[in-house]
C-alpha positions in Angstrom: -46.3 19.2 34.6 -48.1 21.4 31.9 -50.9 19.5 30.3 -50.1 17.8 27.2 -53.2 19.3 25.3 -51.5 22.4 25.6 -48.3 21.4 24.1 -49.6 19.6 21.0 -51.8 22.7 20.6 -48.6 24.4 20.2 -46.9 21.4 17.8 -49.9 20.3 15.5 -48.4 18.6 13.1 -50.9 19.7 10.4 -49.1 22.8 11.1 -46.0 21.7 9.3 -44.9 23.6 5.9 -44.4 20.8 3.3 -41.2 22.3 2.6 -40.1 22.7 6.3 -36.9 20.8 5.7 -35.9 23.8 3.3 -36.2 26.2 6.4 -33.0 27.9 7.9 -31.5 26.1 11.1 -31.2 28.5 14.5 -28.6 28.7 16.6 -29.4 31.3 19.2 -26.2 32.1 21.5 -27.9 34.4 25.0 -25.3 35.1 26.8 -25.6 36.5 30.6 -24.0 39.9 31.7 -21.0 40.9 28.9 -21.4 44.5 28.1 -19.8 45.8 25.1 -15.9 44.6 26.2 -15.4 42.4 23.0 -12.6 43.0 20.4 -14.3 43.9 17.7 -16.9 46.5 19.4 -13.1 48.4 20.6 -14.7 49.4 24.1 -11.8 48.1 25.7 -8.3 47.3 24.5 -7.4 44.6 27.6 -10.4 42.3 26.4 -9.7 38.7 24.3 -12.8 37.7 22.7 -11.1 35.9 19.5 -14.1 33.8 19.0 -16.7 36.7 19.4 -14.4 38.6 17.1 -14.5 35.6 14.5 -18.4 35.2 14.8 -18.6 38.8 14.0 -16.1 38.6 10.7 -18.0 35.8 10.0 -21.3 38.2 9.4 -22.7 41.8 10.6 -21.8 43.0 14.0 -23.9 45.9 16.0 -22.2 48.6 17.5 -25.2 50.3 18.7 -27.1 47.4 19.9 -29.4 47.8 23.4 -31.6 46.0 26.1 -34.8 46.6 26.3 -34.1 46.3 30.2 -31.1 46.1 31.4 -31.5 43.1 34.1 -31.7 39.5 33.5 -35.3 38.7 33.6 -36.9 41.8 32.2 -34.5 41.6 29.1 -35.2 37.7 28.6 -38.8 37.6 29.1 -39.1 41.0 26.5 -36.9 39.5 24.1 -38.1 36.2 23.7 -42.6 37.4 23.7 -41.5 40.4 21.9 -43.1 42.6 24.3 -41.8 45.9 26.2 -41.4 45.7 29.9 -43.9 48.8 29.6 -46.6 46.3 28.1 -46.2 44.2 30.5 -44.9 45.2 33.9 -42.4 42.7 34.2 -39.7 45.2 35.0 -37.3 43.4 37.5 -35.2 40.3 38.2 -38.0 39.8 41.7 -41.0 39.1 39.3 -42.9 36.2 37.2 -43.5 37.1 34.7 -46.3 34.5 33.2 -48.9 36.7 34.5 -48.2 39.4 31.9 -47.0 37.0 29.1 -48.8 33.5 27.6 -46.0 31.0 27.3 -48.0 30.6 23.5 -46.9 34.0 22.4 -42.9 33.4 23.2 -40.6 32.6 20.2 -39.5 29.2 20.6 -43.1 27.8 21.3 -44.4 29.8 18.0 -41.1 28.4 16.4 -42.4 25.0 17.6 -45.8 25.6 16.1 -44.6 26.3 12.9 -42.4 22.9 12.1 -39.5 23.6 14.4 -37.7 21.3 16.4 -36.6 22.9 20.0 -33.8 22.6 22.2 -32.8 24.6 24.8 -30.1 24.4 27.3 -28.7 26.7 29.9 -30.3 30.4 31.0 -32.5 31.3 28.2 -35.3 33.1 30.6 -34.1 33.9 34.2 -32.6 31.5 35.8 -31.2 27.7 34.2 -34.4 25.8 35.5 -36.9 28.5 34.1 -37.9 26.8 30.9 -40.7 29.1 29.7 -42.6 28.1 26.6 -42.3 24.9 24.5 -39.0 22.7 23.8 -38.8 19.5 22.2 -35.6 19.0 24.9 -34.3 20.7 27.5 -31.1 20.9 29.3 -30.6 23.0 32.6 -27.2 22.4 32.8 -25.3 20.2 35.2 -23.7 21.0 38.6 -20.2 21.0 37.1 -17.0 19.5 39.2 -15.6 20.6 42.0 -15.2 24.3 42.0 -12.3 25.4 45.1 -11.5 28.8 45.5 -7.8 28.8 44.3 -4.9 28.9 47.3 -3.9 32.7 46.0 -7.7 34.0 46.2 -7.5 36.3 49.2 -11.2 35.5 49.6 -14.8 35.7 46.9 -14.8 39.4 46.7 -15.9 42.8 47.8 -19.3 42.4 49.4 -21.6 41.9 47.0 -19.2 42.1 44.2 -18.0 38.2 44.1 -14.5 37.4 41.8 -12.3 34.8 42.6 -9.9 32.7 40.5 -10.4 28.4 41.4 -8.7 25.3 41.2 -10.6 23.4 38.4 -10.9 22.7 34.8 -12.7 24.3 32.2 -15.2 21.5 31.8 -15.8 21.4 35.6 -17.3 24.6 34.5 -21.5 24.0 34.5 -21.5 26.6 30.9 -18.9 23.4 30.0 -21.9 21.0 30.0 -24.4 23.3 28.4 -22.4 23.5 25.3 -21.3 20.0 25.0 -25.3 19.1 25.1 -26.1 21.7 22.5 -22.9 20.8 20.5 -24.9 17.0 20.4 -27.9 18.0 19.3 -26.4 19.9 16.2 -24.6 16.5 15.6 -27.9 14.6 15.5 -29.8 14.2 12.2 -33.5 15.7 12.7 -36.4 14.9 10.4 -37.2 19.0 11.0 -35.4 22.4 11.0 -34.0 23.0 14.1 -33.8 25.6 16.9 -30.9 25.3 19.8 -30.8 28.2 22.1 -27.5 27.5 24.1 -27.6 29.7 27.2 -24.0 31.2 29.1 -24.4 31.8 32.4 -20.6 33.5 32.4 -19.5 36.6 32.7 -22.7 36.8 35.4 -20.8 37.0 38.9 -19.5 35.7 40.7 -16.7 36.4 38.7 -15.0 32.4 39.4 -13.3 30.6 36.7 -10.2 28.6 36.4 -7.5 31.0 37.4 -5.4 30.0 34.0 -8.5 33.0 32.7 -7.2 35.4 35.2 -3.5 34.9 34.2 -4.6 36.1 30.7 -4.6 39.4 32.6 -1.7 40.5 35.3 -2.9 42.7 37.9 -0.1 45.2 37.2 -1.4 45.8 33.6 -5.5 46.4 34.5 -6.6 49.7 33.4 -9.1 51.1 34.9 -12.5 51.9 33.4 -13.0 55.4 32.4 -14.6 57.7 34.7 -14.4 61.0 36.4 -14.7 62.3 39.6 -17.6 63.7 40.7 -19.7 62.4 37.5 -22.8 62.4 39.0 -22.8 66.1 40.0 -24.8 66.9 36.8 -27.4 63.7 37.1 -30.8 64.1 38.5 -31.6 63.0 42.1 -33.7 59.7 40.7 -30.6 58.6 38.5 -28.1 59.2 42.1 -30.3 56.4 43.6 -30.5 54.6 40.7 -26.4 54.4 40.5 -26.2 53.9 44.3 -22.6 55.5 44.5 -22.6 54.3 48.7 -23.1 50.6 48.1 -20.8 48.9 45.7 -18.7 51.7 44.4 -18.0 53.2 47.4 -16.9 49.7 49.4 -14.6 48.7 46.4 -13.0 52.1 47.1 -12.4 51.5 50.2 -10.9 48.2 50.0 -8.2 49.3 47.0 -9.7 46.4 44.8 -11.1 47.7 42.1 -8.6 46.4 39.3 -8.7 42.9 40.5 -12.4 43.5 39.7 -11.9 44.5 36.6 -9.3 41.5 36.0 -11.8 39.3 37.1 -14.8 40.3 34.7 -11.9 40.2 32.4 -10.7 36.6 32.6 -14.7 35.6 33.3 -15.5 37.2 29.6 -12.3 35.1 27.9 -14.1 32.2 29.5 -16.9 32.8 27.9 -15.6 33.5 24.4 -14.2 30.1 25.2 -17.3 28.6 25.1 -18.6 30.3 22.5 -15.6 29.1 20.3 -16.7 25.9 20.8 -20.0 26.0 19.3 -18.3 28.0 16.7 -16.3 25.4 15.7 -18.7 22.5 15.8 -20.9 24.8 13.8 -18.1 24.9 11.2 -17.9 21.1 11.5 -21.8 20.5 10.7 -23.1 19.2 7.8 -25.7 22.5 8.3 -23.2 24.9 8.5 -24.8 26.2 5.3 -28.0 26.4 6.1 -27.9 27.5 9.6 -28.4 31.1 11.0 -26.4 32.4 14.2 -27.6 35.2 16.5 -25.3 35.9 19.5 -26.6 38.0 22.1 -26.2 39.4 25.3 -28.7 40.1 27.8 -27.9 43.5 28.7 -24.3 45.4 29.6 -22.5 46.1 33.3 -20.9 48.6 34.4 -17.9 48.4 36.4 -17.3 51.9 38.1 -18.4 54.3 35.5 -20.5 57.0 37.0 -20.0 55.3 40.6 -22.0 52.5 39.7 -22.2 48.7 39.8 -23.9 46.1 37.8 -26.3 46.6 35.4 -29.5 48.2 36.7 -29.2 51.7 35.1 -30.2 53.4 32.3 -26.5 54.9 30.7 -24.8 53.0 28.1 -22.3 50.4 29.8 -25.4 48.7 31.4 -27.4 48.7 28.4 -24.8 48.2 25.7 -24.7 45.0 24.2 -23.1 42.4 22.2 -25.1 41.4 19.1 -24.1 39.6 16.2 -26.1 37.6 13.2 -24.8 35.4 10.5 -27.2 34.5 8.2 -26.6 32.5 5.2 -27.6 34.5 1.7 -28.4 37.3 3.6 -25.7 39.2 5.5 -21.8 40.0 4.5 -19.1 38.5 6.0 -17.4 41.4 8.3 -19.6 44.3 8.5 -20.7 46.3 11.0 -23.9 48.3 11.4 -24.1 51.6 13.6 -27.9 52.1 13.7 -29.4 51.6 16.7 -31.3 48.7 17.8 -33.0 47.5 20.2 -33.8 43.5 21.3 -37.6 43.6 20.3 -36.3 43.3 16.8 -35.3 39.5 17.3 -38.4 37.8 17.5 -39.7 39.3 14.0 -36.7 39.1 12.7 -36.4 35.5 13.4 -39.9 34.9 11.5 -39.0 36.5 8.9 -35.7 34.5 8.2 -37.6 31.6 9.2 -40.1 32.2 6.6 -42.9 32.1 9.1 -45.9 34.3 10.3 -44.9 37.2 12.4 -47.6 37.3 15.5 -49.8 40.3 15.9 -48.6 41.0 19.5 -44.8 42.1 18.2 -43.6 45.3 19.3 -40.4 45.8 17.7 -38.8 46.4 14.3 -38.1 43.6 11.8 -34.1 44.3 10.9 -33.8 42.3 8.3 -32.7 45.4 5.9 -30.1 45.9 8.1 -28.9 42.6 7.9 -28.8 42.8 4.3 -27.3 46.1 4.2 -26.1 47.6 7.5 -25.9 51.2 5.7 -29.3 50.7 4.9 -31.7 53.9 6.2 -32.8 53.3 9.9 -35.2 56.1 11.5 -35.6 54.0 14.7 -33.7 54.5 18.1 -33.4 51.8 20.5 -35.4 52.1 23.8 -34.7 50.6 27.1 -36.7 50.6 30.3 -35.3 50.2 34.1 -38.6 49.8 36.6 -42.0 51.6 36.1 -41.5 54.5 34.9 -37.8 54.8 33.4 -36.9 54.9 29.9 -33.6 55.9 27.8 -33.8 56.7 24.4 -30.6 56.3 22.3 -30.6 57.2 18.5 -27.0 56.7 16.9 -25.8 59.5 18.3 -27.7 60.4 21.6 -28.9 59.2 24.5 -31.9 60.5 26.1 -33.5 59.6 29.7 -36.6 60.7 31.1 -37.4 59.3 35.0 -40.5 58.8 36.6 -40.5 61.6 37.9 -40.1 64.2 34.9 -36.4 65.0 35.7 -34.0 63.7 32.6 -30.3 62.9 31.2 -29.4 64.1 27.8 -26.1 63.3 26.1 -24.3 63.0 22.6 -22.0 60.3 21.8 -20.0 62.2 19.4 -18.5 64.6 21.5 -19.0 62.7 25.0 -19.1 59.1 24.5 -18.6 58.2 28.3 -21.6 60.3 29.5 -19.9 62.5 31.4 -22.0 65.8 30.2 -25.3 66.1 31.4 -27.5 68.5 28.6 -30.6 68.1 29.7 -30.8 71.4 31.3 -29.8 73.6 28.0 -32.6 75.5 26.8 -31.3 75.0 23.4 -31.5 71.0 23.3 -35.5 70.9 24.1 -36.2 70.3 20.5 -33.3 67.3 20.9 -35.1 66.4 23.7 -38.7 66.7 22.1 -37.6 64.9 19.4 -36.1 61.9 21.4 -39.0 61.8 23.7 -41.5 60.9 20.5 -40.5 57.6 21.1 -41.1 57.1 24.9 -43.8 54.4 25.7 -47.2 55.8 25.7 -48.5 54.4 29.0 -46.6 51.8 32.1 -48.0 48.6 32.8 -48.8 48.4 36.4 -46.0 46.3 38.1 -46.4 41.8 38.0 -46.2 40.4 41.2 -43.1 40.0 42.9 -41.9 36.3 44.0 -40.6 35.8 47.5 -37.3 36.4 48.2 -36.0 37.2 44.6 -32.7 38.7 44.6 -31.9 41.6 42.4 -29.0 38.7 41.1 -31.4 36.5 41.1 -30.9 32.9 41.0 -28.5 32.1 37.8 -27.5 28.4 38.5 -26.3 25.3 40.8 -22.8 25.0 40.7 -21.4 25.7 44.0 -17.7 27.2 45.4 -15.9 25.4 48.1 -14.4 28.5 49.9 -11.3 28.1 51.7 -12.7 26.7 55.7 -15.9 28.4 55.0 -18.5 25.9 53.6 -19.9 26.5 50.8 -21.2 29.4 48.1 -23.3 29.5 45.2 -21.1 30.3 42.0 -23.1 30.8 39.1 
C-alpha cells in the first residue's frame, strides 16, 4: 500500500478552485489494439463500428491520428505522463516503467490534485491490475462468466495468433463489467468534477467473443487486407526483423487461415463498439451530458498481414494508426474531421487546458486545442512514434518517414502510395524530404528501464479465462 502522505499530497484540498463545480466532466474511453478499421476512418468497408461512427458525428474525428509507441505499455505510460518513450526508456510491453516516470507527474493524479474526482476501471496502463497514479476508485474488472470455446471453433488459433468464437453472453464478457461500473459512477452525484477513464481490453487477442460477433461476418465474404507480394524487397534489413515475415505471417500461410483471422478481429472490434455504445448511451442519459467532454482512444494500431507482419510492434501505418475522437462541449463541431497529424502526447495538455488547469512543465507534446476548435486550423507538427531504442517514424499528413538504429530508413507518401508499398528512401532526389522529416527526430534515447521477469511481448491484459474444448484452461483477455 502506497503511503497515505503521498496521496493527500496529491489531493490537498486547499488545492481546490472555488469554482471547481464549473469545470468540464471527463470521460476518457482507452481502448486496447483497434487500428484504424472503424466506419468513419473508411480503412475498411467489412468493419461495423456504429457507435464509434456516432461518437465521431457527435464531434471531431482524426484521420491522421498516431501512437507514440505502438505496443501497450509504452503508448499508455507516454500518453498518460506526457513523456516520449525517448525521455524515458520505457520502450516495450517487458518493462516498469516507474523508474523513468513519478506516478505525481501522470494525468489523472495531477487531475486529482487539481479538484478532480477519479475513477478508473479496466486497462488504462498495461495490464487491468496496473493502477499507476492516483484514483479516488478503482475497478480492475471482474473475471466475467464462463467463457467455452464454441462447439464450431476448430481450436484458439494459429500459434500465437489466438481467435476463437464462445458460448457465452455479452455480459459474461469481463469489458461487460468494466463499463457497467463506469456507467454507475456517471450515475452518482459527486460534490466535484469528475474523471472516469473506462478501459477496453477488446479487440486485444485473443480474438474470443460470443460467436453471435463472428456471424456479423461470414467467412465467405472476408476480404483480405491489402498487400503485395514480396513487399518487403525494398525495406531495410532492421525493418525485415522488425516485421518477422517467418513467425506469424508465414505459419498463418501455411495453415490457409488467414480470413478467419481477419473475421475474428472483425467480430472482436463490433464487440467493442458494443461496449462503447453503451457508455455512449448512458452518457446521453446523464444529467452531465452537457457538461462533459469525451476522448476516445486507441492505444496503437495492428496489422493483420500487410507487409508480412503481425501485431503491432512496427513502425508503418497499420500498427501505429489510431482511432481518436473528442467531443467537447462549446468547443468542437458536431461531425468534422481533422487530417493533420497528431500524435498522443497532445492529450495530457490538452486535457489541462479544457480542464482549465495548469499544464506541468515536464509535457512533451502539443496542446490541440485549435484543432479541436477548427480542424482546418494551420498545423506545422507531424506525429512521431518510437518502436525500441533507437527507432522512430515520422508521419506529416502526407508522409511517413523512418530512420532505424542503425542509420538505414523507410520513406513513403500517402498520396500516391497509401499502403506503403514504395520504399523512397533510396532516391537521391527525396533527401531534402528526408532532411526535412528528420528535423523532428528525438534528439537523444533514453537508456533502456529495466525489464520485469518473464513479461510477454502480449503482456498480461486480464483474468478472464477460456475453457477449451478437453484441454484445460487458457487465458482470454
Amino acid at each position: 500500500m502506497r503511503p497515505l502522505l503521498f496521496w493527500l499530497c496529491l489531493c490537498p484540498m486547499a488545492l481546490m478552485s472555488a469554482d471547481a463545480s464549473k469545470k468540464p466532466n471527463i470521460l476518457f474511453i482507452p481502448i486496447d489494439d483497434l487500428n484504424h478499421w472503424v466506419g468513419f476512418l473508411g480503412r475498411n468497408a467489412q468493419t461495423r463500428t456504429p457507435n464509434i461512427d456516432r461518437l465521431a458525428k457527435l464531434g471531431v474525428g482524426f484521420t491522421k491520428a498516431y501512437c507514440t509507441a505502438p505496443s501497450c505499455n509504452p503508448s499508455r505510460a507516454s500518453l498518460m505522463s506526457g513523456l516520449r518513450p525517448s525521455s524515458t526508456g520505457c520502450y516495450d510491453n517487458a518493462q516498469n516503467w516507474r523508474p523513468g516516470i513519478s506516478e505525481d507527474k501522470l494525468l489523472n493524479s495531477h487531475l486529482a490534485k487539481n479538484g478532480y474526482a477519479v475513477y478508473g476501471a479496466g486497462k488504462i496502463y498495461h495490464g487491468a491490475g496496473d493502477r499507476g497514479g492516483y484514483f479516488d476508485d478503482y475497478y480492475a474488472g471482474g473475471k466475467g462468466g464462463p467463457l467455452k470455446l464454441h462447439p464450431e471453433a476448430k481450436d484458439d488459433g494459429v500459434g500465437g495468433i489466438k481467435f476463437a468464437p464462445l458460448v457465452c453472453k455479452d455480459e459474461d464478457m469481463p469489458d461487460h463489467s468494466v463499463v457497467t461500473w463506469c456507467i454507475e459512477k456517471m450515475s452518482q452525484k459527486q460534490e466535484k468534477p469528475w474523471f472516469i477513464a473506462a478501459g477496453l481490453v477488446k479487440p486485444h487477442m485473443p480474438w474470443n467473443v460470443p460467436k453471435k460477433w463472428f456471424d456479423l461476418f461470414p467467412l465467405d465474404q472476408i476480404q483480405l487486407p491489402p498487400h503485395i507480394e514480396g513487399d518487403l524487397a525494398d525495406v531495410p534489413p532492421a525493418g525485415v526483423k522488425i516485421a518477422k515475415p517467418q513467425g506469424d505471417h508465414a505459419a498463418i500461410l501455411k495453415s490457409g487461415r488467414w480470413k478467419e483471422a481477419v473475421q475474428a478481429y472483425l467480430a472482436t472490434i463490433a464487440y467493442c463498439d458494443y461496449e462503447v455504445g453503451r457508455l455512449i448511451d448512458a452518457w446521453e442519459k446523464s444529467p452531465e451530458r452537457d457538461n462533459t467532454i469525451i476522448c476516445l482512444w486507441s492505444d496503437h494500431g495492428w496489422s493483420l498481414g500487410e507487409k508480412e507482419h503481425w501485431r503491432k510492434f512496427a513502425l508503418w501505418e497499420e500498427p501505429t494508426r489510431t482511432v481518436f475522437i473528442w467531443r467537447v462541449p462549446g468547443v468542437t463541431t458536431a461531425g468534422t474531421l481533422c487530417q493533420r497529424p497528431v500524435d498522443y502526447a497532445c492529450i495530457y495538455p490538452t486535457v489541462c487546458t479544457l480542464a482549465g488547469i495548469p499544464l506541468p512543465s515536464h509535457l512533451e507534446g502539443a496542446d490541440i486545442t485549435p484543432l479541436l476548435r477548427d480542424p482546418a486550423a494551420a498545423w506545422k507538427l507531424p506525429a512521431v512514434t518510437t518502436w525500441m531504442k533507437g527507432n522512430h517514424a515520422v508521419r506529416s499528413e502526407d508522409w511517413r518517414y523512418i530512420r532505424y538504429a542503425d542509420g538505414s530508413e523507410e520513406l513513403y507518401q500517402d498520396s500516391s502510395d497509401p499502403f506503403e508499398y514504395v520504399n523512397l528512401a533510396g532516391k537521391p532526389e527525396m533527401a531534402e524530404k528526408k532532411a526535412e522529416m528528420a528535423k523532428y527526430l528525438p534528439k537523444s534515447d533514453a537508456a533502456d528501464l529495466p525489464h520485469k521477469s518473464g513479461g510477454g511481448e502480449e503482456g498480461d491484459d486480464g483474468a478472464a479465462k477460456v475453457i477449451k474444448k478437453g484441454k484445460g484452461k487458457k487465458k482470454a483477455e
